[in-house]
N, C-alpha and C positions, 0 to 999 in steps of 0.2 A: 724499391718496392713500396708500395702504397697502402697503408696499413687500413683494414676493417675499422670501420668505424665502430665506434661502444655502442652496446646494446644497455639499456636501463632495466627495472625489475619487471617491468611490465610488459617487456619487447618491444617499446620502439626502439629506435635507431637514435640515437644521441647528435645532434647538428657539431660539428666541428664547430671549436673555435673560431673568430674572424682574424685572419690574418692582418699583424701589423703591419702599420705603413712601413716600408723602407727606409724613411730617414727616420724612424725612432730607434728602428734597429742598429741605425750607423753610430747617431748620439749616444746609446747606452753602450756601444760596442767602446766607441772614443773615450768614455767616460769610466767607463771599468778597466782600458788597460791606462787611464792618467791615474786612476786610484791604485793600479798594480806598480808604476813606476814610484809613485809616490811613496807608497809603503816599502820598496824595496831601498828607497833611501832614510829610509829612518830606521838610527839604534834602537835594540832590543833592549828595553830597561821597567822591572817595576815600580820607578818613582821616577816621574817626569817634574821638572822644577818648568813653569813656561814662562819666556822668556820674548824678545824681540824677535830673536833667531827663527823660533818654533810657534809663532801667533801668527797669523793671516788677517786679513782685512778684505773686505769687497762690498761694493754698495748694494743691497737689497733690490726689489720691483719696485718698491714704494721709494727710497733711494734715488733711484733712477727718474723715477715721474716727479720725485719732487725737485729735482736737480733742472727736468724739461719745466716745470711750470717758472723758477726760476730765472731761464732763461726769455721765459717768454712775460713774463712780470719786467725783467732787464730791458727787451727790445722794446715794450712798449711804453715804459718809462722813458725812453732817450727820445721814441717817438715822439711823444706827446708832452717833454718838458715836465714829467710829475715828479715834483719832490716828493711826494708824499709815499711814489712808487716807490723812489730810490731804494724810500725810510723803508720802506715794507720787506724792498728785495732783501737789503744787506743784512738785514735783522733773520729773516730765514736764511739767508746762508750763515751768521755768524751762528744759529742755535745750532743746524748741521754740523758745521766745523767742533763746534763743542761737545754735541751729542757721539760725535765721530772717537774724539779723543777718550772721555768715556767709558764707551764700547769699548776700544782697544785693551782699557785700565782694568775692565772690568776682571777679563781673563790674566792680564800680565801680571805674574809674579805669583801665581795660585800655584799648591804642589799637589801635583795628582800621585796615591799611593794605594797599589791594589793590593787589598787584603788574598792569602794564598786562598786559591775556590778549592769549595770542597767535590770530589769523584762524584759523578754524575751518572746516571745510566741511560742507554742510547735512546732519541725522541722523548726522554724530558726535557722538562725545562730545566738552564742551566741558571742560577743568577750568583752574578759577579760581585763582591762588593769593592767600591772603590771611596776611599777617606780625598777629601779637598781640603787641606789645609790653608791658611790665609794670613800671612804673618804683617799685615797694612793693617794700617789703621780705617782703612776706608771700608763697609757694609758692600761685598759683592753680591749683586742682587738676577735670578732670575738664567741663571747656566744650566745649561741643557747635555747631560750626554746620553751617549749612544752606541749601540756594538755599527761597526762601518758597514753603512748599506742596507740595516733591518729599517732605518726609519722611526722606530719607536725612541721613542725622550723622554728620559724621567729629569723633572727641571728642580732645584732647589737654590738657596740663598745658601751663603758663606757669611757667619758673619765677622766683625773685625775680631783680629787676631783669637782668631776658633779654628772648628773644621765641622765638618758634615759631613756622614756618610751616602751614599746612593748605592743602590741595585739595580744593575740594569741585569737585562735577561737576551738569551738567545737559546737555541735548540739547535745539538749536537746533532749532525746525521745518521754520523758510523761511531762503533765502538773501536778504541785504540787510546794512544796516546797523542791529543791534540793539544796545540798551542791556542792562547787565548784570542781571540781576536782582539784585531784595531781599536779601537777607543777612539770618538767622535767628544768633545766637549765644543760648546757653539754659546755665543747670547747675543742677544739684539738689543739687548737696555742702552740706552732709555729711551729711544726715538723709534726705533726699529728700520733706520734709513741705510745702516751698516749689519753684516754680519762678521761676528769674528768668530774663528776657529782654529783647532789645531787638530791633531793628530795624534794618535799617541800606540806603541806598537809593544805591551808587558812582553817580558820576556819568561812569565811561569806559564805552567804546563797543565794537562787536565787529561784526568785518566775518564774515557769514560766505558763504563762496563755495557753488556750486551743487554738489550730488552730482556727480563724476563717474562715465561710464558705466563697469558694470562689465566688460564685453567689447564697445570701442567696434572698429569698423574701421581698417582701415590709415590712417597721414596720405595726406591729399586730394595730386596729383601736385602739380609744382611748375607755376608761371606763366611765362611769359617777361618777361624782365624790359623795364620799357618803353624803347625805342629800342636795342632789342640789335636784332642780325642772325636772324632766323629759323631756329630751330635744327629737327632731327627731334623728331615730337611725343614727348612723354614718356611710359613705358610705367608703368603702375601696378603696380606692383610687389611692393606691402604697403610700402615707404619712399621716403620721400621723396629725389628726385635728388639732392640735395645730401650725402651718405652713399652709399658700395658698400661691397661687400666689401675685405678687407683685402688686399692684393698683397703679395707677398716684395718688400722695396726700398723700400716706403711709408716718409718720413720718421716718427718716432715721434710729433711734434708732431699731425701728422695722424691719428693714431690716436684715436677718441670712447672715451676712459676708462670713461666712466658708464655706455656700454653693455656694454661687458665685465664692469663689475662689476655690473650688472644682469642681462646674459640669455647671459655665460658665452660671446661673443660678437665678434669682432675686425671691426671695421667703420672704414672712414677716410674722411675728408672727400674728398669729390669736388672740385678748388677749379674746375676748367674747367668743371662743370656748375655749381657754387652761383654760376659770375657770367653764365650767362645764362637761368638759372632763381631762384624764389623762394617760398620757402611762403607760402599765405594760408591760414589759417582763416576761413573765411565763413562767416557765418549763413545766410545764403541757398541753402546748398552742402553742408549736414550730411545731408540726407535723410531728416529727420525731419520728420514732420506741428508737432507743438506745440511752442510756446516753451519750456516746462520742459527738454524731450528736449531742444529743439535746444542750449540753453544748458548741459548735461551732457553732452553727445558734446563740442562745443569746448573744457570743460574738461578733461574727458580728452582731449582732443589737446593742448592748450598742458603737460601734462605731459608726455606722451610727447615732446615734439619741444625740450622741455626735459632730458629726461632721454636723449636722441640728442643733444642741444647744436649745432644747426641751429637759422641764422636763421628765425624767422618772425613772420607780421604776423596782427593780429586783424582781422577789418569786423563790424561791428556795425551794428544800424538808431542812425542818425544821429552816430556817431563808429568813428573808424578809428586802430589802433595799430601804425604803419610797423613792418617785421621789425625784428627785434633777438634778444639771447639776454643771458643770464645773470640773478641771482636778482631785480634790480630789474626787468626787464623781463617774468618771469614775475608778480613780486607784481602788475606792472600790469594785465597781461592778465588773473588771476583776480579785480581789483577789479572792472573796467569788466565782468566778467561778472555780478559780483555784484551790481553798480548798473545792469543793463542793463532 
């Protein structure tokens, strides 16, 4: 079936895309299952030491045309009896062969070591950090890595027996539990007539939690708590009962810090309401139709009621996270969303 074409804000009709050529589609098809074999042959490891084994070599475009001009420097020195071509050819081939060796040196023997990334949440950016250590006496100059297939290079210098950090970036699609991606490291120094690279496949892991909404509703009112006395129902208010307003005479302890320094804002802990009421976050209770939504409004609410520092409890379908507060019991709630 042949899909309606987009309409824009104004009612036109949107022109489709132009179809790519056919062979670009074959070459990236060839090209993405050589990078799926490739990766499926390399150990899972967060500290790659490279080696002969694990470096690549291949001549460049410039490489290649400089290799043809070589050739044709050759032929027409033999034509024409020019010593002086000979001098000319073998001296650019000996810089190549030099530049070539190098290049190789440049990557060999570097240890790649990625620091553990921290939990992400879905469609941010993710950045990775990765230490290059350099135990040679030689300045590696101009290495370029890369998450495999974004394209993006963050390039820096090694110097002798040091290390350097880099951050490279990517954007997680879904929330769950994802593995890091591939690792591209590449340099062209000093000639740019070789490229060397390698590969490289961490074996740590990355939780990423769901989008939170960006203008979710107030926290859901509070619950009674079970076997308290029957209090007046609670009035929704855009906060949750456990928080009012700040009173002249509030001890200081009872003042929510985070929300002052957030919404500019003097708010204190209710204690006679927080012990006969209780926050739940329910799935059942968000008011959203789908599971994606419903699982992005509770995450923007376990922040908010994190950032007001009010008890509260998660329900989820087939597990339940009793109230609590502070930074372990937020990581919790944003896991069990993320694996929900």
């Amino acid at each position: 079936m042949t899909a309606p074409p987009a309409v824009a804000a104004g009612g036109d009709a949107i022109r489709p895309a132009r179809a790519e050529p056919a062979g670009k589609h074959g070459v990236l098809d060839v090209r993405g299952r050589f990078d799926h074999w490739l990766q499926s042959r390399l150990p899972l490891n967060d500290t790659q030491v490279l080696t002969q084994r694990n470096v690549y070599i291949l001549p460049t475009r410039p490489g290649l045309m400089m290799a043809a001009t070589l050739l044709v420097l050759l032929v027409a020195s033999i034509n024409y009896q020019l010593n002086l071509g000979y001098l000319l050819t073998f001296l650019l081939a000996g810089c190549a062969l030099v530049g070539m060796h190098v290049c190789h040196a440049t990557l060999r023997g570097l240890t790649l070591h990625l620091i553990a990334p921290d939990d992400h949440f879905a469609m941010a950016v993710a950045n990775i950090d990765i230490q290059l250590m350099n135990e040679g006496r030689s300045h590696r100059r101009a290495i370029g890595l890369s998450v495999m297939g974004t394209g993006h290079w963050v390039w820096t210098d090694v110097p002798a027996q040091g290390s350097a950090t880099v951050q490279v970036a990517f954007q997680p699609g879904r929330r769950g539990r994802h593995r890091v991606p591939a690792i591209t490291a590449e340099t062209r120094y000093p000639l740019g007539t070789f490229r060397v690279w390698t590969v490289w496949r961490p074996a740590a892991e990355l939780l990423v939690y769901p989008t939170p909404e960006p203008l979710p509703p107030p926290l859901p009112p509070g619950e009674p708590r079970s076997g308290s006395a029957s209090a007046a129902s609670s009035q929704n208010t855009g906060e949750f009962d456990g928080v009012r307003a700040y009173r002249r005479g509030d001890p200081m302890k009872l003042v929510v810090w985070k929300k002052l320094a957030k919404a500019d804002e003097l708010v204190s802990r209710d204690t006679q309401q927080a012990q006969r009421y209780e926050l739940w976050l329910d799935f059942a209770q968000t008011g959203v139709a789908d599971t994606e939504g419903r699982l992005s409004r509770l995450c923007a609410w376990v922040l908010a009621a994190d950032r007001l520092g009010v008890d509260y409890g998660l329900r989820l379908p087939g597990q339940q996270i009793a109230p609590g507060c502070g930074a372990a019991h937020r990581l919790a709630c944003l896991e069990a969303l993320a694996l929900c």
